[in-house]
C-alpha positions in Angstrom: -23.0 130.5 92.3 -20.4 129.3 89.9 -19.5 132.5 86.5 -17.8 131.6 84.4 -16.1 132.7 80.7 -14.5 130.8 77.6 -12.4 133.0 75.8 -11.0 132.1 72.5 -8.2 132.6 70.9 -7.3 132.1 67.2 -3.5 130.8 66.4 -1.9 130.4 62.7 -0.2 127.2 64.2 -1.1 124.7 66.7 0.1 125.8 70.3 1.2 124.2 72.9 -1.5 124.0 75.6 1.6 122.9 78.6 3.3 126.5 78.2 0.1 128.5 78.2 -0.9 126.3 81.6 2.8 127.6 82.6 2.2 130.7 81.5 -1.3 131.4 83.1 0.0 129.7 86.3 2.9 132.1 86.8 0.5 135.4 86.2 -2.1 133.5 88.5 0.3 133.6 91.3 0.8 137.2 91.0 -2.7 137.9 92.0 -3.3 138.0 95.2 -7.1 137.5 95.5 -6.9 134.2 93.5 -4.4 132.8 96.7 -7.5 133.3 99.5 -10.0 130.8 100.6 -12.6 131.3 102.9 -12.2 130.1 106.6 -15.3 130.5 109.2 -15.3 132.5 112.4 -16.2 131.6 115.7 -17.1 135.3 116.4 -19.6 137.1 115.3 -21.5 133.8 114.9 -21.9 132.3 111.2 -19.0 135.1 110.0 -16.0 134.4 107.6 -12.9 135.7 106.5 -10.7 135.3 103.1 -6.9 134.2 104.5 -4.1 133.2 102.5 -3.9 129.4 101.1 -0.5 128.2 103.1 -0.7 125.4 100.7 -1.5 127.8 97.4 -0.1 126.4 93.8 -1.4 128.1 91.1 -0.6 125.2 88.8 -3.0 123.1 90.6 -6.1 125.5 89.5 -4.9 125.1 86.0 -5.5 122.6 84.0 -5.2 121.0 80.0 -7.9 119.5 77.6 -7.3 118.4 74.5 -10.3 118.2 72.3 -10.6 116.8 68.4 -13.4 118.3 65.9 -13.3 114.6 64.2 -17.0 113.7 64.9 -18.3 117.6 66.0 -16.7 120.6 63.9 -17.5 122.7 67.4 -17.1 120.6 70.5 -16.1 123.7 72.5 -19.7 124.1 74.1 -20.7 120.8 75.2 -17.3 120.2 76.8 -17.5 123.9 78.5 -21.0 122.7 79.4 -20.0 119.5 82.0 -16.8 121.8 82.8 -19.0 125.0 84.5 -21.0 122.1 86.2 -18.3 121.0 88.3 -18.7 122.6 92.0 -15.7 124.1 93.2 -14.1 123.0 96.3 -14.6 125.6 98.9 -11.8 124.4 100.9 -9.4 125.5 98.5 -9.4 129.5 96.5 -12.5 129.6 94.6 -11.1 129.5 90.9 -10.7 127.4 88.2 -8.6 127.8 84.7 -8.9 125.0 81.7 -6.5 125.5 78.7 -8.5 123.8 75.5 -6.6 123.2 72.7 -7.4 120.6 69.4 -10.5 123.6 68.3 -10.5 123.9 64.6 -7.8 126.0 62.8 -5.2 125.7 65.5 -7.3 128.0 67.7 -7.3 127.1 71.8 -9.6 128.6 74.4 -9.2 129.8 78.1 -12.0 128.5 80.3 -12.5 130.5 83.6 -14.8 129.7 86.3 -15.0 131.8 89.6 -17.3 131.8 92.2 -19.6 135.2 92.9 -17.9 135.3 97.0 -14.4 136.0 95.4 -15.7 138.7 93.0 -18.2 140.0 90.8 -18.2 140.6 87.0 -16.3 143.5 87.2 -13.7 142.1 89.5 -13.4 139.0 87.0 -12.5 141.4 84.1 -9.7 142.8 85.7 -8.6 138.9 86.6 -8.9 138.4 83.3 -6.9 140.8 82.2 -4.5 140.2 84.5 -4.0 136.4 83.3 -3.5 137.8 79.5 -0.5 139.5 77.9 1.4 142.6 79.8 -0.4 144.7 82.7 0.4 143.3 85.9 1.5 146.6 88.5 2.7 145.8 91.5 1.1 142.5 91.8 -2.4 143.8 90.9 -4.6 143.6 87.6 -5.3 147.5 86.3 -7.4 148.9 83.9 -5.3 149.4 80.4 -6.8 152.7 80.0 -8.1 154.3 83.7 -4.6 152.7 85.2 -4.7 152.1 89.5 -7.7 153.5 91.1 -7.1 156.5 92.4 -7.0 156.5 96.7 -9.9 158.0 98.2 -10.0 161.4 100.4 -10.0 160.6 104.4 -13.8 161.4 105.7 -14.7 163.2 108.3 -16.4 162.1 111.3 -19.5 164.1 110.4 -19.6 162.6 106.8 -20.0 159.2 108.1 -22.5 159.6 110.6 -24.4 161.4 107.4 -23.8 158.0 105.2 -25.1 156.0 107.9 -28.3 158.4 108.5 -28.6 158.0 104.4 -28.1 154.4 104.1 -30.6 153.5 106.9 -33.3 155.2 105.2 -32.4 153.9 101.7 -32.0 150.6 102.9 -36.0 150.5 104.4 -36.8 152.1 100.8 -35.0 148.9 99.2 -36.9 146.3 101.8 -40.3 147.8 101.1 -39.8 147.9 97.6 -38.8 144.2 97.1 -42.0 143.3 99.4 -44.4 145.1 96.5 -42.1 143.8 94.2 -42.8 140.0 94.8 -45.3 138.1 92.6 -46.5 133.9 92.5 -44.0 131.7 90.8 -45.6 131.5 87.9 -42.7 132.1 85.3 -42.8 130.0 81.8 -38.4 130.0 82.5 -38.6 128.2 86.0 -37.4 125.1 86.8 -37.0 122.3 89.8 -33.2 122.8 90.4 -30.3 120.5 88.9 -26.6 120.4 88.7 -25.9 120.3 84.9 -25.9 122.9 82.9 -25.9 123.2 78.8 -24.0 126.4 77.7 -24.5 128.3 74.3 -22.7 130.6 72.2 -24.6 133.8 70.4 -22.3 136.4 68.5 -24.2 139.6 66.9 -22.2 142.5 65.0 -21.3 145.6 67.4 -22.3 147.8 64.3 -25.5 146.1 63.5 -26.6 147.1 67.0 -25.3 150.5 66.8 -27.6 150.7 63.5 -30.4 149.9 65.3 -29.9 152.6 68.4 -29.0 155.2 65.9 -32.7 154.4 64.4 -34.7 153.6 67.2 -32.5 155.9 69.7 -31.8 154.6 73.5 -28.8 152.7 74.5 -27.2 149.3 73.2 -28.0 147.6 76.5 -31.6 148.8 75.7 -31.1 147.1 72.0 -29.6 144.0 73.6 -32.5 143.7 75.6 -35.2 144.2 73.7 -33.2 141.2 70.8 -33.4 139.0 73.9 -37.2 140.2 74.3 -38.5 138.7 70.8 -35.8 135.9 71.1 -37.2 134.4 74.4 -40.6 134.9 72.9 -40.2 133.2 69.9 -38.3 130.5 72.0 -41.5 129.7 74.4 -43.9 129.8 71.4 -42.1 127.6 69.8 -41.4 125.3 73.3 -45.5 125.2 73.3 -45.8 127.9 76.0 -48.1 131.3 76.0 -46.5 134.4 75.2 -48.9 137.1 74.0 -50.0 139.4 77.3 -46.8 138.5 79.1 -43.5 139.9 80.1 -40.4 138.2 81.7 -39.4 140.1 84.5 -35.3 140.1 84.2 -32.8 141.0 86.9 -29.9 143.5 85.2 -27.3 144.0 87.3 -25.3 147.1 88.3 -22.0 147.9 89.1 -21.5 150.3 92.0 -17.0 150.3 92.1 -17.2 153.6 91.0 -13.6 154.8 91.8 -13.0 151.2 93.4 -13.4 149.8 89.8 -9.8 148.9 89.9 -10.4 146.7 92.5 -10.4 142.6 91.9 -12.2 141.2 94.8 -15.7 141.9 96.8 -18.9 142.6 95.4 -19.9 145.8 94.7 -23.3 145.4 93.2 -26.9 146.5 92.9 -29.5 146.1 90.0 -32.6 147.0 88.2 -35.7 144.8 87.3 -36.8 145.5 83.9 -40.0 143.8 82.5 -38.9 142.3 79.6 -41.9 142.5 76.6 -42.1 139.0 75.3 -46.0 139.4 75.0 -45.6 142.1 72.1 -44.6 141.1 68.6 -43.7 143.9 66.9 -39.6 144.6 67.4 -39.9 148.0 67.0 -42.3 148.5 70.0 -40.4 146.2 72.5 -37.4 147.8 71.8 -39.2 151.3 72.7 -41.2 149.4 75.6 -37.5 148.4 76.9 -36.4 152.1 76.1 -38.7 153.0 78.6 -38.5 150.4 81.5 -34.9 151.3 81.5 -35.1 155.2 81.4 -37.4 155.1 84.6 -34.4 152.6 86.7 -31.7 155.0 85.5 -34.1 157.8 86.5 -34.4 156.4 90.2 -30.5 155.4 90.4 -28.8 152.2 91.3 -29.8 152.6 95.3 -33.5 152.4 95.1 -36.2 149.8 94.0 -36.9 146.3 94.1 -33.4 145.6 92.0 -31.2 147.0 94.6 -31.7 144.1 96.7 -27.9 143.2 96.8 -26.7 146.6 98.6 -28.8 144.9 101.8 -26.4 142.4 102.1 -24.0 144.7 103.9 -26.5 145.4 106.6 -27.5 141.9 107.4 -26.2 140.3 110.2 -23.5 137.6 109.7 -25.8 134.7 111.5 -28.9 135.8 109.5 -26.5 135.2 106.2 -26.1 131.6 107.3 -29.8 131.0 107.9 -31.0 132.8 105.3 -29.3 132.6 102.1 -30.2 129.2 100.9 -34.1 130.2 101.1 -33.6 133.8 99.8 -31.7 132.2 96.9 -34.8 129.5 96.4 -37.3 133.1 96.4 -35.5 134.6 93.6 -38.7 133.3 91.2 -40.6 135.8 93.7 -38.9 138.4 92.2 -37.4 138.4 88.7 -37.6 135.2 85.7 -34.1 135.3 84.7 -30.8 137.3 84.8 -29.2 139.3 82.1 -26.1 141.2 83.5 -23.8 142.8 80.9 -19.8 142.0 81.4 -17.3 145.2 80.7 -14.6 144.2 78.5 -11.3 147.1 77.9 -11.9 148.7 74.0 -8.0 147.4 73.7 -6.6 144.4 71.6 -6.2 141.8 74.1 -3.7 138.9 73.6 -3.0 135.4 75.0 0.7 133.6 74.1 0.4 136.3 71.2 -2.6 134.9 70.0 -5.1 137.6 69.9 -8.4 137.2 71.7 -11.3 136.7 69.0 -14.3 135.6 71.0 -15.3 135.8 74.8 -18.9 134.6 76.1 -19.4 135.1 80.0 -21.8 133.3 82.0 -23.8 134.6 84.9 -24.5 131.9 88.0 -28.1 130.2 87.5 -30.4 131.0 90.2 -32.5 128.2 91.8 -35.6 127.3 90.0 -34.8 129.5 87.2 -34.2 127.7 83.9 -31.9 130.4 81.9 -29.3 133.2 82.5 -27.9 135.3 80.2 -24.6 137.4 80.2 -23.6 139.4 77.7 -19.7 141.4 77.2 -19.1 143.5 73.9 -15.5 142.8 72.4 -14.3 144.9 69.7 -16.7 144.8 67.4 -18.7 142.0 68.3 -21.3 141.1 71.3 -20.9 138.5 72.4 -23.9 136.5 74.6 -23.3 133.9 77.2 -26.8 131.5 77.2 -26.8 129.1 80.0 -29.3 126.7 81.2 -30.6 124.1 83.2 -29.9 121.0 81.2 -32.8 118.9 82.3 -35.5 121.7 81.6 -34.0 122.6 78.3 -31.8 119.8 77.4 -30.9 121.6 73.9 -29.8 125.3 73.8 -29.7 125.2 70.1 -33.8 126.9 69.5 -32.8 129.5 71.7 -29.7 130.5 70.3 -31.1 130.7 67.0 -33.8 132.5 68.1 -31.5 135.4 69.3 -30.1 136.0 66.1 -33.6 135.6 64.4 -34.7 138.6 66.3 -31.8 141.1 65.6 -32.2 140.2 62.2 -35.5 141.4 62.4 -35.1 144.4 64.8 -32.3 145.1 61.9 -34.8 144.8 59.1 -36.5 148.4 60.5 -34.0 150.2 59.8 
């Protein structure tokens, strides 16, 4: 349950990869969600709680790798591959930071690796952005451009037995739904579990993408998705395996902060299952295919269907967690092929030592017996897609991630 990011930096002049480990270790320690680890509960059974580290140092999350491009121009991936690999040790806060320097043109890199129980995507960008230049209030990462989240009105007493009423009701809705929902095992993208990983990098142009919506109409996610459609066909055909009169169902989470979106730690998530088109080969008709899957989620809301499976979480009894996560997680095939989940990244220029942040490729935790996940975050002008995969069932990346930027070229070439 390891995400993940590498963020790059580019530098006019080699930097020194000891003060940016000072650096990031001093703005680490003003956040106060990265000091916690997890400690069990006698009562209720199976329960936990987050309590301050007594023994916290910052410093000791944070670490240096120096890296040389004399025999690979671009050794950033495969050492950020064996780096998001390594567990975590749940005894200790669940967060990891590796300073690469040595890249090519004096450039350096941020690795961060977090585990999903201290946050969820949108709680990791705003650690993020609390580790990089300025914006640190009162101890806590902000938003540059919403600022603190505002504090909610009190409820009344009447309000609450209403949500309660409500959320019963929805929460049989979601149950029922994921029971339809489930299907055999029979995904082309599932795997028998392993600990290594392979990472790959995929950057498309921001505008090309807005060309294509402008054409074709729906959203960018809806563009995203339908690229990584045709790219995950091409990528089986080519792999040997069936595509034509398929689809690959894919899990897209959903934020649900709303006004808590200032907030860094919990998980406030739900999700929609869109059937990603892989058995159609014209790019034109995914993407409208995709248009469509998505439009009829957005039209039911974040709360209801299959995908809203996490927002059960909350109602499940602390002792049924402990029995039942490990074969939930093993279901997920039941369900959905792969994730794609979408990172939000601040419009503002974003800095590290200075150096301004050019690149930055999340990655979304690997569910069991699925073979790839998929994150993407859109930076400026670019969007930027996280691949990552089981290493022993696709022990190179590199077919994919040329595939992905085979198929926005050709979702570009109709307009």
């Amino acid at each position: 349950m390891h995400m993940g990011a590498v963020l790059s930096f580019t530098s006019s002049s080699p930097v020194d990869g000891a003060e940016i480990k000072k650096t990031l270790a001093e703005r680490a320690a003003k956040i106060p969600q990265l000091r916690r680890k997890t400690r069990t509960e006698l009562f209720p059974p199976g329960s936990a709680s987050w309590s301050d580290d007594p023994d916290f140092v910052a410093a000791q999350h944070i670490h240096h790798h120096e890296l040389t491009t004399l025999y690979d121009p671009d050794p950033l991936p495969d050492f950020a591959s064996r780096w998001i690999a390594e567990p975590l040790d749940t005894g200790r806060p669940l967060w990891d930071l590796t300073v690469v320097t040595g890249l090519a043109q004096g450039g350096f890199a941020v690795l961060l690796k977090l585990h999903h129980a201290l946050t969820d995507g949108a709680g990791a960008y705003a650690v993020t952005v609390g580790l990089l230049d300025g914006l640190t209030v009162a101890g806590r990462t902000v938003d540059r451009a919403t600022g603190p989240a505002p504090i909610p009105r009190p409820r009344s007493a009447l309000d609450t037995v209403k949500d309660a009423l409500g959320s019963g009701l929805a929460q049989a809705g979601i149950a029922t739904s994921v029971v339809r929902a489930a299907r055999p095992p029979l995904s082309p993208v599932s795997a028998p579990a392993s600990a290594e990983r392979r990472l790959g990098f995929v950057r498309l142009s921001g505008g090309d993408v807005r060309r294509i919506r402008r054409a074709h109409g729906g959203t960018s996610n809806d563009v995203v998705l339908a690229v990584l459609a045709g790219a995950l066909r091409d990528w089986l055909v080519n792999r040997g395996k069936r595509a034509d009169g398929r689809t690959l169902r894919a899990l897209v989470p959903v934020s649900v902060r709303g006004r808590s979106g200032g907030q860094v730690g919990g998980n406030k998530l739900s999700g929609y299952l869109c059937d990603l088109p892989i058995g159609v080969d014209d790019p034109v008709e995914r993407l409208g295919l995709v248009r469509r899957a998505m439009t009829r989620n957005k039209a039911a809301g974040p709360a209801r269907g299959a995908g809203a499976f996490p927002l059960l979480a909350d109602r499940v009894p602390t002792f049924l967690h402990r029995l039942g996560t490990k074969t939930a997680g093993r279901a997920a095939p039941l369900l959905f092929d792969l994730v794609v989940t979408t990172v939000p990244l601040p419009p503002a220029r974003l800095t590290l030592a200075g150096a301004p942040l050019a690149q930055v490729y999340p990655f979304v935790p690997l569910a069991p017996n699925h073979a790839v996940g998929i994150a993407v975050a859109t930076y400026r002008d670019g969007v930027h897609i996280g691949l990552q995969a089981n290493a022993e069932a696709v022990p190179d990346l590199g077919g994919l991630r040329d595939a992905v930027v085979k198929s926005a070229a050709a979702l570009l070439n109709t307009v």
